[in-house]
C-alpha positions in Angstrom: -17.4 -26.8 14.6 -13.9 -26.1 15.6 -12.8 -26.4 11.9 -15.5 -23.8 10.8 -13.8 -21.2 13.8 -10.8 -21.9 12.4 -11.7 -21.4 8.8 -13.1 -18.5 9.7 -10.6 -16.8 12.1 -8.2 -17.7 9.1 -10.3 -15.7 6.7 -10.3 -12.7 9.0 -7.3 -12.8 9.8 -6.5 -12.7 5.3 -9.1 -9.7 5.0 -7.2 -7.6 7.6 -3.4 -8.2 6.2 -4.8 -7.5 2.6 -6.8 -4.1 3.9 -3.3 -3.6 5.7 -1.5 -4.1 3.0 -3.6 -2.0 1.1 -3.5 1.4 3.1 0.4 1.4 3.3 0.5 0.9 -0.7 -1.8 3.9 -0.8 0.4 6.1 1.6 3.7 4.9 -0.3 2.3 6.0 -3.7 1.0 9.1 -2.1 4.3 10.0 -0.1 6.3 9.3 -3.5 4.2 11.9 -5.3 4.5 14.2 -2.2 8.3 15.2 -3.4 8.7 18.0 -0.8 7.4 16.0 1.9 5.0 18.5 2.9 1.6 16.4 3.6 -0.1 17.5 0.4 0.3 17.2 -3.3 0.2 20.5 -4.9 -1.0 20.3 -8.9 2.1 20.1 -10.1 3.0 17.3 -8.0 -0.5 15.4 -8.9 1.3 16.1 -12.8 3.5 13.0 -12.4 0.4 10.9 -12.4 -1.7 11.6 -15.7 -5.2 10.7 -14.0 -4.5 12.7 -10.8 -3.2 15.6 -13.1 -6.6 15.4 -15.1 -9.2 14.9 -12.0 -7.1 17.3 -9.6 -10.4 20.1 -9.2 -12.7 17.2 -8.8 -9.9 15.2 -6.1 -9.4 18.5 -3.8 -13.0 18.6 -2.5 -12.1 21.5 -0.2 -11.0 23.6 -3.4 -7.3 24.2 -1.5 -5.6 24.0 -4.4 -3.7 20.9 -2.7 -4.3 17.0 -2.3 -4.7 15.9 1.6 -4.0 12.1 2.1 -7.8 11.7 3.1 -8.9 13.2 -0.5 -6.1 11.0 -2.6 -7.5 8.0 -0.5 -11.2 9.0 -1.5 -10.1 9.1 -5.1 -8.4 6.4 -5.4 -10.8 3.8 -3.7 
């Protein structure tokens, strides 16, 4: 029994530093696109990655003409 909590609590404890590790790779990509440190990628920032240049009306779901964090997250997961 003690073996199965610690197999578990191990597994747990895997899935949370992965999911960590996870969301700060997405905010370092995103805060290296954002090159005037503003919060937002505007298109032509989006234009240094091919996929977010080509998707960027479908990305900004608020039609703001700019990329939040919570809409580059969305995206990319």
């Amino acid at each position: 029994m003690n073996n199965r909590i610690l197999v578990t609590s191990s597994l747990l404890a895997l899935s949370l530093l992965a999911a960590n590790a996870y969301a700060m790779d997405v905010h370092a990509t995103f805060n290296e696109l954002d090159k005037d440190s503003n919060g937002t990628l505007s298109e032509a920032e989006a234009g240094e990655d091919a996929v977010l240049h080509e998707n960027f009306s479908q990305i900004d779901t608020n039609q703001d003409g700019q990329l939040s964090l919570n809409e580059f997250k969305q995206f990319i997961q």
